[in-house]
ZAMARGU-4260 file (C-alpha; in steps of 0.2 Angstrom, whole numbers, plus 5000, padded with zeros to 4 digits):
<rodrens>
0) 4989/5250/4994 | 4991/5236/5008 | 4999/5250/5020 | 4984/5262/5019 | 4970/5246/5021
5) 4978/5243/5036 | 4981/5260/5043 | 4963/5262/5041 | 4957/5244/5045 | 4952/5248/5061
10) 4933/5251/5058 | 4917/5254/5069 | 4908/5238/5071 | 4891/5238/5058 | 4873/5234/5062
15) 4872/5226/5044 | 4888/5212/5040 | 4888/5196/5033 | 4896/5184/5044 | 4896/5168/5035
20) 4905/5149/5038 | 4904/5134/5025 | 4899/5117/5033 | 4907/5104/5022 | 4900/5088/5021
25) 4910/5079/5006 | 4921/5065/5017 | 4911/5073/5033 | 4924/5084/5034 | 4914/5097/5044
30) 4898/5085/5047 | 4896/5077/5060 | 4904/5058/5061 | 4891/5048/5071 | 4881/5038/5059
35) 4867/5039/5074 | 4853/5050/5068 | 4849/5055/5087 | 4870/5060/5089 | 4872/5065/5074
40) 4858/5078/5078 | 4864/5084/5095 | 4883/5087/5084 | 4877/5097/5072 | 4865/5107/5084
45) 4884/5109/5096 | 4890/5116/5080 | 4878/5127/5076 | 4876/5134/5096 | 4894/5139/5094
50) 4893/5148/5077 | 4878/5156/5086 | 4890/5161/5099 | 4901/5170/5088 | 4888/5179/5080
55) 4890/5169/5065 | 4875/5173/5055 | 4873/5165/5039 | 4878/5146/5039 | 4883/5138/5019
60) 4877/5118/5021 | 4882/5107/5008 | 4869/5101/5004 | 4871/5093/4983 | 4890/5085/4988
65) 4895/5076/4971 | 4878/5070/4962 | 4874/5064/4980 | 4865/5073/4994 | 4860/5075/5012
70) 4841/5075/5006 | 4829/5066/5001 | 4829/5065/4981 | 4821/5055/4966 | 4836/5057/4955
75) 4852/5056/4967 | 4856/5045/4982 | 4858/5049/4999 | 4878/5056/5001 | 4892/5043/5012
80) 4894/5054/5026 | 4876/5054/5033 | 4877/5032/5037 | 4894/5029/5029 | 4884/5018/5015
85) 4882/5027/5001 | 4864/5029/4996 | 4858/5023/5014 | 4843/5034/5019 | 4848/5042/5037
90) 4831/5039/5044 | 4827/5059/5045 | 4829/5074/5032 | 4847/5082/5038 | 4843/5097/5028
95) 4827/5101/5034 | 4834/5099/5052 | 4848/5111/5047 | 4839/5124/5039 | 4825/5122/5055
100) 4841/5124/5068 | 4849/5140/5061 | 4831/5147/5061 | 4829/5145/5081 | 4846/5151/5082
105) 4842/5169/5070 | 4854/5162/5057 | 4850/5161/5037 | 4852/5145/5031 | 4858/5142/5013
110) 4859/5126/5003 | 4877/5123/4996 | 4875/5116/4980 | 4891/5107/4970 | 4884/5109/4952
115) 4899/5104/4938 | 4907/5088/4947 | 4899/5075/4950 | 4912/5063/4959 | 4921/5047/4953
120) 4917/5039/4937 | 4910/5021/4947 | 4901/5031/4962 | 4884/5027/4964 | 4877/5045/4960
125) 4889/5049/4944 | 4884/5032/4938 | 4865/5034/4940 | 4868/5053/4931 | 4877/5043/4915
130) 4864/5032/4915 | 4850/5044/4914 | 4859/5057/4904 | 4873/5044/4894 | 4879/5060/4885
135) 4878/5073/4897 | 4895/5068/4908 | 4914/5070/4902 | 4927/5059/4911 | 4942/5067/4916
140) 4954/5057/4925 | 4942/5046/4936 | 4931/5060/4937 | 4913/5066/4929 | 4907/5081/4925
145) 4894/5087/4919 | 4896/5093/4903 | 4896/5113/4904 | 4895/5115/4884 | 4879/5106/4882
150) 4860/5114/4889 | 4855/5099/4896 | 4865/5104/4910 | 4859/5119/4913 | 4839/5114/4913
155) 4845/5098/4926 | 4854/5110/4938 | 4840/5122/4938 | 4829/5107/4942 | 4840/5103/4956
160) 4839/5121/4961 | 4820/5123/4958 | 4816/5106/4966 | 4824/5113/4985 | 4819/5130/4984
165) 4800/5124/4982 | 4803/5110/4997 | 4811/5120/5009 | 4812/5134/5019 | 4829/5139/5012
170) 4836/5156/5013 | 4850/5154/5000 | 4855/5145/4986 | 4873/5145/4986 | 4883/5137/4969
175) 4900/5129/4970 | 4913/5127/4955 | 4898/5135/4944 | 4913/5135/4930 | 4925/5124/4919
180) 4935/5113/4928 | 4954/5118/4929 | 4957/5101/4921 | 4945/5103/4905 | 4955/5105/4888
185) 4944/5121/4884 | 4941/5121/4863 | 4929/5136/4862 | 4934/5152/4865 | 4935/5162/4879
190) 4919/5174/4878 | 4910/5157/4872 | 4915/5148/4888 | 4910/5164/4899 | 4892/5164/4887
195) 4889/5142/4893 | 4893/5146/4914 | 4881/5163/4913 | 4870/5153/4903 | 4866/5139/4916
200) 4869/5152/4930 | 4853/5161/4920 | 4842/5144/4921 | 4845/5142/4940 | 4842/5164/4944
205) 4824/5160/4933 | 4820/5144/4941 | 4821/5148/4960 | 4816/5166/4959 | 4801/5160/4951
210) 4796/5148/4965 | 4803/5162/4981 | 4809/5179/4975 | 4816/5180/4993 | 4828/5167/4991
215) 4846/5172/4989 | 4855/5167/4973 | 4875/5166/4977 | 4891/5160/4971 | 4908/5154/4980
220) 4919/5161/4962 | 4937/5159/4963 | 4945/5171/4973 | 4955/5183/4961 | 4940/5189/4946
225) 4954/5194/4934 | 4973/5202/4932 | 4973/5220/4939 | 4983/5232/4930 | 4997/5234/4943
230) 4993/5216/4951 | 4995/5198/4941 | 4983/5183/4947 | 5000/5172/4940 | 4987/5162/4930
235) 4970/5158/4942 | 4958/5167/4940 | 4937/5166/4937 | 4934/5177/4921 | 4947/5171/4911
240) 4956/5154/4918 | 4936/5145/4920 | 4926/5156/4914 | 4914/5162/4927 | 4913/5180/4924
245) 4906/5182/4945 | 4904/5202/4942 | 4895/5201/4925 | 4882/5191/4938 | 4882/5204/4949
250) 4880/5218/4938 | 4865/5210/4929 | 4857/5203/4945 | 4860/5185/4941 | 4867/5183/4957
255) 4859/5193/4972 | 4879/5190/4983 | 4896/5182/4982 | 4907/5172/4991 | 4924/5174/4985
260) 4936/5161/4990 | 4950/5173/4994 | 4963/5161/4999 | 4977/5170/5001 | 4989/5182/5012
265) 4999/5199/5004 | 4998/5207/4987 | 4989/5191/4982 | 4972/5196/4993 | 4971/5215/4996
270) 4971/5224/4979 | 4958/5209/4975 | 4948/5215/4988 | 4947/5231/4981 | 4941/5226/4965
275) 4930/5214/4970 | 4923/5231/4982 | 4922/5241/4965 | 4912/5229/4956 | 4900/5223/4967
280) 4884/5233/4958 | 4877/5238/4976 | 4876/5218/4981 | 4884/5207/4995 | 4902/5202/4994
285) 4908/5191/5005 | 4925/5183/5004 | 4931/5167/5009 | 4944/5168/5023 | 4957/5152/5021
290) 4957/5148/5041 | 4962/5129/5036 | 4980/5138/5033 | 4980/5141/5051 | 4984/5122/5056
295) 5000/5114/5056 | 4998/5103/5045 | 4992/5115/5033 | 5003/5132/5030 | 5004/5136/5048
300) 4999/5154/5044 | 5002/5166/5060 | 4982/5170/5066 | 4989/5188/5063 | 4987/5185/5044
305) 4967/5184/5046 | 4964/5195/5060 | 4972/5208/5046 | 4961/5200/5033 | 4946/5202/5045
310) 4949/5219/5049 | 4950/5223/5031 | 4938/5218/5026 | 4922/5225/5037 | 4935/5242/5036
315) 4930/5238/5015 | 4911/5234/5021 | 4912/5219/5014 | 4906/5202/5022 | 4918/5187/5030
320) 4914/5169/5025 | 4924/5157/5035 | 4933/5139/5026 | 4930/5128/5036 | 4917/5126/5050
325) 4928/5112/5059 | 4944/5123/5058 | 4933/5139/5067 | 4924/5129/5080 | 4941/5119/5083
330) 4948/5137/5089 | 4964/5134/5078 | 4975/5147/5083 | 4961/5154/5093 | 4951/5159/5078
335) 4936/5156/5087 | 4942/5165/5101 | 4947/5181/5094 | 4932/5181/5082 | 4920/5181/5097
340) 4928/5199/5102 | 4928/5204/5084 | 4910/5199/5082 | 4906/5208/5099 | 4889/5211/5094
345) 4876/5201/5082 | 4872/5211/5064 | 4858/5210/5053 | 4861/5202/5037 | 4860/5217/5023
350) 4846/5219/5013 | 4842/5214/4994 | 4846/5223/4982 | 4836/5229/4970 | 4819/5224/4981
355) 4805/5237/4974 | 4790/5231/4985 | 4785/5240/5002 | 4796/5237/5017 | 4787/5225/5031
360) 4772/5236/5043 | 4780/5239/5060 | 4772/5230/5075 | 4754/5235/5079 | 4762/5236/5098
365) 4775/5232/5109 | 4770/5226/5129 | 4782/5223/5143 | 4779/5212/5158 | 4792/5218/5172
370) 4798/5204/5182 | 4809/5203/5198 | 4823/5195/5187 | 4818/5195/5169 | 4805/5205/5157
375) 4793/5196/5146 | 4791/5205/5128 | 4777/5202/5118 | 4769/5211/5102 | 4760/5210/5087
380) 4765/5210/5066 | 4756/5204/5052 | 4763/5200/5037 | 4758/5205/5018 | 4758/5197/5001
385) 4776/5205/5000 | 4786/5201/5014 | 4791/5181/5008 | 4778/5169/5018 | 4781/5176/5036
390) 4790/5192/5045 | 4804/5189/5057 | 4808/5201/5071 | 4821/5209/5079 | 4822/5216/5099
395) 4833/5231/5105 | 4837/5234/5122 | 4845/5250/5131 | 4848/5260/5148 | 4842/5274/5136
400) 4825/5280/5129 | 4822/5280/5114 | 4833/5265/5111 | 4845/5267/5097 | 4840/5255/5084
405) 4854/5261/5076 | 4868/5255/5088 | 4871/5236/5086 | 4877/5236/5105 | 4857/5237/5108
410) 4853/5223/5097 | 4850/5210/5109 | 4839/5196/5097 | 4838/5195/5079 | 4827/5185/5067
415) 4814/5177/5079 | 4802/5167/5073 | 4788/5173/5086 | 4783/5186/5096 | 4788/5186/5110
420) 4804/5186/5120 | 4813/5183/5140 | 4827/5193/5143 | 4835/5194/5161 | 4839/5213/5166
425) 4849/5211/5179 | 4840/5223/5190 | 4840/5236/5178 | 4826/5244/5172 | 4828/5243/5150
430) 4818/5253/5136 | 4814/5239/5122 | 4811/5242/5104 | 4806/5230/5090 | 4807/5229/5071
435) 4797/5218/5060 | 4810/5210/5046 | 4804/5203/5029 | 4814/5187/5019 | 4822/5202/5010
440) 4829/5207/5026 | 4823/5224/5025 | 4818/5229/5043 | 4802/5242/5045 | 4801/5257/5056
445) 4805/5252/5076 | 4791/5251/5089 | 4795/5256/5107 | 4790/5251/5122 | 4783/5264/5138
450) 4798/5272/5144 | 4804/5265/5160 | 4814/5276/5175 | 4832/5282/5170 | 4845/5271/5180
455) 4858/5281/5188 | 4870/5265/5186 | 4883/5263/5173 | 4877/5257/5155 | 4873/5239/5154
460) 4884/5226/5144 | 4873/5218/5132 | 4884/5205/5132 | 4877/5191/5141 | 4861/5194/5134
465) 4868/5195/5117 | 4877/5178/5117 | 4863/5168/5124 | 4855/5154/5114 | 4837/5159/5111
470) 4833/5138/5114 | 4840/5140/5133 | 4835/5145/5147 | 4844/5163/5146 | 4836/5171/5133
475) 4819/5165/5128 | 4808/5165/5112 | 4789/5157/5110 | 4783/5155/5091
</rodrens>
């Protein structure tokens, strides 16, 4: 099997494919470490320009750490790594400027939400949960957790849930260790354990759907889902070791994508692959890469044991979820490097499943302003009662008319919030298109702009234009 995935790994790059990285902020591992509001701003925005750059598309922000948070909350205190004091407030709302900077950039923004653990026994936010809910947290070692087995858990964590959906303008909601811990001395059964982790995952899909049916519902499950037939998961696995039955979720649409933390090389991530492929119901799967392996102090894995994975996995069409930010941006092993050639082109994130309202109207028109050096694009959408609050757009460029919205190597910005656009053209006279794009991600039908004079010199490269910030002065957006 591992032979024929990679004999055949070698596949076109899509329009549609999730590219996806997890900012950790427990310890400020991946957050940035000025405790100035101003610096610590311009860090995260660094970060965020060189996902952008990669055409990272979907950016995972911890945003509930361990009963602590990196917003403002009425029931647990501000996390440690935002003023290195716990429960010091950090004089803005980092979540809000997150969510608002992956926006300008086209990226989704989801809010990573640690939900069973809720850090050491005497930290201020476990101690303020026992207080409130004295028999809703287990000790474990110097550990809480919430307590898996009783419903009180699932009614506060869809609270939680509920409470950020409705306050901001989140595009995901994205649960961690949503199962038993490895260290809880389990004394129901099996099937009854599954039955408590779908039964909380059920109160959190009913309370965020009902405030935004846009907003994504995921999960980061552990990587391997069960034993294959020919292939052993030696004792770690979701369904059975913690209960967390990820593709039951999928099938029933409790969970609108996953996130699998495949954290391994060889027999131990391919065939997993596969199944994880088979069962995904017609929803996103997007497994977790281990790129912290990479470092020396680590494993000190050869880069050529993800650039295999990587290939893989968009051969599967499947997603790829980076662990962790610092480890990508650092280039260890030039990661970053080789992703940026692997990544060549931006994709749309794909469509929800399952969506049975109208797709988004098409632009009323598309205008183009030639200039000496750069065209101005404008045009008009309007959005309905079905799109999710407001439509986003998406511009196509080509030598060629029609453009072929089709080709991602004409995609030249994705998710703007207005409507219009700059693009230099390097004295070339382009054809544009434009698709309006719902909070679904569904994209409508494209409008085109007047066909301009065929130019007898060789295609364009897109990209320049493709790996321009839309904030800077190469490629320029207006809301």
């Amino acid at each position: 099997m591992l032979f024929l995935l990679l004999q055949n790994a070698s596949a076109q790059m899509p329009k549609h494919e999730i590219r996806a990285v997890w900012i950790t902020t427990i310890s400020g591992l991946d957050w940035p470490r000025s405790h100035s509001a101003t610096s610590q701003q311009r860090e995260l925005t660094d970060i965020l320009d060189k996902l952008q750059q990669a055409n990272i598309n979907t950016v995972l922000i911890q945003a509930r750490v361990r009963a602590s948070t990196i917003y403002p909350s009425n029931n647990e205190p501000w996390d440690i790594c935002l003023t290195g004091t716990a429960g010091r407030a950090p004089g803005y709302d980092p979540l809000k400027f997150c969510i608002d900077e992956c926006h300008k950039r086209g990226m989704e923004c989801h809010a990573w939400i640690v939900t069973i653990p809720v850090g050491k026994w005497n930290a201020d936010g476990c101690k303020k949960l026992r207080a409130r809910y004295p028999n809703l947290i287990r000790k474990i070692g110097d550990e809480g957790y919430m307590d898996p087995e009783k419903p009180e858990t699932g009614d506060y964590l869809a609270q939680v849930c509920a409470d950020v959906t409705r306050r901001y303008d989140i595009d995901g909601i994205h649960l961690d260790y949503i199962r038993y811990p490895e260290t809880w001395k389990l004394k129901v059964s099996r099937p009854q354990g599954r039955q408590n982790i779908t039964s909380i995952v059920r109160k959190i899909h009913k309370a965020i759907k009902a405030e935004k049916p846009w907003v994504k519902l995921s999960c980061s499950p552990v990587g391997k889902y069960d034993d294959l037939s020919r292939y052993q998961s030696l004792g770690w696995n979701a369904n059975t070791t913690v209960c967390q039955d990820a593709q039951g979720w999928l099938r029933d649409g409790l969970m609108d994508a996953l996130f699998p933390m495949m954290y391994f090389q060889g027999n131990h991530f391919y065939p997993f692959v596969v199944d994880w492929k088979e069962h995904s119901y017609g929803r996103q799967v997007a497994p977790g890469l281990a790129i912290y392996m990479l470092h020396p102090r680590e494993k000190n894995w050869d880069l050529d044991v993800i650039r295999r994975e990587m290939n893989v996995l968009r051969q599967q069409g499947l997603g790829i979820t980076f662990f962790r930010s610092k480890f990508f941006t650092d280039n260890v092993k030039d990661i970053y490097t080789f992703t940026q050639d692997f990544n060549l082109y931006p994709a749309l994130i794909p469509p929800m499943d399952g969506i049975t309202a109208p797709a988004p109207r098409p632009a009323s028109y598309l205008s183009v302003n030639h200039g000496a050096a750069t065209d101005l694009l404008t045009w008009q959408a309007t959005p309905s009662k079905n799109d999710g609050n407001y439509l986003l757009y998406n511009i196509y460029a080509s030598d060629r008319f029609p453009v072929d919205t089709e080709d991602p190597a004409c995609l030249v910005a994705t998710r703007l919030q207005g409507q219009s656009l700059t693009v230099p053209h390097q004295g070339r006279s382009l054809n544009y298109a434009v698709t309006s794009v719902d909070r679904y991600g569904r994209e409508s039908t494209p409008v085109f702009s007047s066909q301009t004079a065929a130019s007898d010199r060789p295609p364009i490269d897109f990209r320049q234009l493709i790996m321009g910030n839309p904030t800077s002065n190469i490629l320029k957006s207006t809301k």
